[in-house]
C-alpha positions as CSV (number, residue, x, y, z in Angstrom):
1,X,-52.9,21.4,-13.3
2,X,-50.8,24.3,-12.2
3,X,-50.3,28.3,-12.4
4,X,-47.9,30.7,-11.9
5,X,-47.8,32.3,-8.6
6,X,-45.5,34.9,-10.6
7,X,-43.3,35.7,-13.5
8,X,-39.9,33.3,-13.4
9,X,-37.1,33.9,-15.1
10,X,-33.7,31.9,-16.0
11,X,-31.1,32.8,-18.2
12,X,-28.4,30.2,-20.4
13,X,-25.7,29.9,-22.2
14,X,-24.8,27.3,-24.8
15,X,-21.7,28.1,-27.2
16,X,-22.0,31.7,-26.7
17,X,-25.7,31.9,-27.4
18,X,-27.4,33.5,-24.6
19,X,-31.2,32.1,-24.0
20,X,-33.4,33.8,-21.6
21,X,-36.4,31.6,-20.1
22,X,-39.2,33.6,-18.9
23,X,-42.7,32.7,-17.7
24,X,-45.5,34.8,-17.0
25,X,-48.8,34.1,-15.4
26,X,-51.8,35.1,-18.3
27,X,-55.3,34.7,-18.5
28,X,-55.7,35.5,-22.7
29,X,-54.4,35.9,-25.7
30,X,-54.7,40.0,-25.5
31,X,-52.6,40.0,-22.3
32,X,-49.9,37.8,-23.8
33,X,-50.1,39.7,-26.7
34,X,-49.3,42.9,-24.8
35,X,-46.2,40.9,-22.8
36,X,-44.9,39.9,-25.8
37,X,-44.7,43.9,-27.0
38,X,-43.4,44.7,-23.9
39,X,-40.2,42.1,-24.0
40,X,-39.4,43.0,-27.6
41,X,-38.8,46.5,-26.6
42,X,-37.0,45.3,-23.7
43,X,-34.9,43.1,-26.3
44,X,-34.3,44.9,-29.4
45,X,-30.6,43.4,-30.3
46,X,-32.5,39.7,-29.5
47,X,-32.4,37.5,-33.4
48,X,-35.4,35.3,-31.8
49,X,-38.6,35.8,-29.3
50,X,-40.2,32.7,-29.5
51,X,-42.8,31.9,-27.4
52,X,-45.7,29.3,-25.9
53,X,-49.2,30.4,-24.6
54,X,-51.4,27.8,-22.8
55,X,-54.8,29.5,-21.9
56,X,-58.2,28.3,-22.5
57,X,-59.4,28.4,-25.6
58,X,-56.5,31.1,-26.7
59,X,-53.2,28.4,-26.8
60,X,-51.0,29.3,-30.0
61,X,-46.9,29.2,-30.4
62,X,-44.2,30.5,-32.7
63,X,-41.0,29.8,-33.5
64,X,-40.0,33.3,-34.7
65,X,-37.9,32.3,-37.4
66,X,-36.1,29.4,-36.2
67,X,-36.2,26.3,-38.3
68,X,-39.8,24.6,-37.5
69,X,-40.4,22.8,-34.7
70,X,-36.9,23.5,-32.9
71,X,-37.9,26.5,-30.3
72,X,-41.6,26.2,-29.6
73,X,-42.3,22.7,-29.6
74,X,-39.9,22.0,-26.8
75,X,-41.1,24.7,-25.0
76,X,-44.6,23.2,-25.1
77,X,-43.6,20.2,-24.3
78,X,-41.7,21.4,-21.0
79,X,-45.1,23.4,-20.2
80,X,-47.3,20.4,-20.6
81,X,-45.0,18.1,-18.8
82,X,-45.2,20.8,-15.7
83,X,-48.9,20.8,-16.5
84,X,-48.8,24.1,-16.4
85,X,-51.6,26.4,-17.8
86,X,-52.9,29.8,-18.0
87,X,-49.1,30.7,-18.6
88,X,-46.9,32.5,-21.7
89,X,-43.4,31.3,-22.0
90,X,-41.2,33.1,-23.8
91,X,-37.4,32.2,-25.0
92,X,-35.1,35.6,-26.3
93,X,-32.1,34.4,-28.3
94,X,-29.5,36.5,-28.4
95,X,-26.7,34.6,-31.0
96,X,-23.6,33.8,-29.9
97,X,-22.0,33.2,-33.6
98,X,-22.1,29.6,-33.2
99,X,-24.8,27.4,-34.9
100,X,-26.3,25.1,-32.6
101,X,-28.2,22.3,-35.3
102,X,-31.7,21.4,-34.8
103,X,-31.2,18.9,-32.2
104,X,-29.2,21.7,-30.3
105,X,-31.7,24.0,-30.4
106,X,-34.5,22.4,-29.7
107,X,-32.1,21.2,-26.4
108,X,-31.4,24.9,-25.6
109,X,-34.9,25.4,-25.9
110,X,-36.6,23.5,-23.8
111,X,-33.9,24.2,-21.1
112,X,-34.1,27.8,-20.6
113,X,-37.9,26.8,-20.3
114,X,-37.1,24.0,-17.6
115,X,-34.8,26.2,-15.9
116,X,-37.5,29.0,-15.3
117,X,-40.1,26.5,-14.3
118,X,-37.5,25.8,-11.4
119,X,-37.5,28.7,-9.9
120,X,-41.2,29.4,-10.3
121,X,-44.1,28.9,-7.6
122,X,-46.3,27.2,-8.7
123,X,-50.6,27.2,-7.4
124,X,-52.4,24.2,-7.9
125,X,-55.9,25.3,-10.2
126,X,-58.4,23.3,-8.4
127,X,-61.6,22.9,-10.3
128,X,-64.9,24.0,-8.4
129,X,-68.4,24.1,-9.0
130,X,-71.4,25.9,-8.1
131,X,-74.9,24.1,-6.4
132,X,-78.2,25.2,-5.5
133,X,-79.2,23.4,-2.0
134,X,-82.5,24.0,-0.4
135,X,-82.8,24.0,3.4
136,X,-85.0,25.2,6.2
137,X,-84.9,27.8,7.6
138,X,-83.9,26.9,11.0
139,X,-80.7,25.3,9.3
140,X,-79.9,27.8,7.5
141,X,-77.0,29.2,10.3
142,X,-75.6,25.3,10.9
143,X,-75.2,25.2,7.1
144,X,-73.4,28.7,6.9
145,X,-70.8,27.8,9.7
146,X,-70.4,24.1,7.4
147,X,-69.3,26.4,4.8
148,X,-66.8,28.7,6.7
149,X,-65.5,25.2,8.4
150,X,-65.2,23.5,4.8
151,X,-63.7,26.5,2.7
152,X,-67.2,26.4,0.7
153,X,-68.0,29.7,-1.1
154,X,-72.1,31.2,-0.4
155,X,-72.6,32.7,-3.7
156,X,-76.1,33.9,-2.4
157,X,-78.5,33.1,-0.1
158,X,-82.6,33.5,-1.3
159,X,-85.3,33.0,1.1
160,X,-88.7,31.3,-0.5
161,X,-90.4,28.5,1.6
162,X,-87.1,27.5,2.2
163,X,-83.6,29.3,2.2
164,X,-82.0,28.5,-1.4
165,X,-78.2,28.4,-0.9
166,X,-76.0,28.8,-4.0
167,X,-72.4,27.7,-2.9
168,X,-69.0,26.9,-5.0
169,X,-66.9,24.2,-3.7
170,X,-64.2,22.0,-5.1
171,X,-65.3,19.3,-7.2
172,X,-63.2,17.2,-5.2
173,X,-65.2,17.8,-2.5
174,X,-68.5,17.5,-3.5
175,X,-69.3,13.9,-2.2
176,X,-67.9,15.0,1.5
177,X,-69.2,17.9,1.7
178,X,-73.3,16.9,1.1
179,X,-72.5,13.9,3.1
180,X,-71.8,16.3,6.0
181,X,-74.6,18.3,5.2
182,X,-76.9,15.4,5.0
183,X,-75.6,13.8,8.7
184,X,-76.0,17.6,10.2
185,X,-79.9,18.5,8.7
186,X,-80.7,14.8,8.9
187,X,-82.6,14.2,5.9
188,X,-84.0,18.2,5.3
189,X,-81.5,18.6,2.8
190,X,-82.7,19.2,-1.0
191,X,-80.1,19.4,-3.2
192,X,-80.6,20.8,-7.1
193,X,-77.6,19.1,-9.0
194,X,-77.2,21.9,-11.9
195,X,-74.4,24.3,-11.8
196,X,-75.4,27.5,-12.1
């Protein structure tokens, strides 16, 4: 899965229509709500603004009045394809006096869409977790360089019988990481398996 390291734009034309690909990094529905204001005063002559948002738990799209299915839909599907995420794309129309059919649209679309992804940066999202390891306390420094050496995150460090070490690190990392841990402290690793 991807994001946008910034905003992309691209910009068409298909029988005198004009279609203007843009894709902006969001993180909700209230922040693509407020772009979306934003580029329909920038565009007040436009005859569409249809758009895509892919965000947790906030996705929607809209057409904005063309026929069903022909501007949003390809957009989505462009954005999926990318696996992009956390993004808004956004299509403006400006008519060219030529009607473009269903298939045509939905074409012109998903090309002003693919045409901004290629000239975006793209940043892979990496999923992470967090974990509770216990250690002594005389391991508590080997286990703090580990983490600076590995790119592991100390949350926060609480000192009871032992030292309680909250850390985040890429779930892709996990296994690696505590078998690291586990050769280094030979053995005097506890590990709590709950994120926190």
């Amino acid at each position: 899965m991807f994001k946008l390291a910034t905003k992309a734009n691209a910009e068409i034309e298909i029988k005198k229509s004009r279609f203007l690909g843009q894709l902006y990094p969001v993180s909700n529905r209230a922040e693509a709500r407020t772009t979306l204001e934003q580029i329909r005063r920038e565009h007040p002559n436009a005859v569409h603004v249809c758009w895509v948002l892919l965000c947790d738990g906030d996705s929607g799209l809209d057409d904005d009045g063309e026929p069903s299915g022909t501007a949003a839909k390809p957009m989505y599907n462009v954005l999926t394809h990318k696996q992009l995420h956390h993004v808004l794309a956004v299509v403006v129309r400006y008519w060219g006096g030529i009607k473009l059919g269903a298939g045509g649209l939905s074409r012109a679309y998903g090309q002003a869409i693919s045409e901004a992804c290629k000239v975006a940066t793209l940043i892979e999202i990496e999923n992470t977790i967090d974990l509770r390891y216990l250690v002594p306390f005389a391991d508590e420094a080997m286990v703090r360089r580990l983490c600076e050496q590995n790119n592991v995150v100390l949350l926060r460090a609480e000192y009871q019988q032992q030292v309680q070490l909250d850390l985040r690190l890429r779930v892709a990392m996990v296994d690696a990481f505590e078998s690291l841990l586990k050769q280094q402290l030979k053995g005097r690793l506890v590990k709590g398996l709950r994120k926190l």
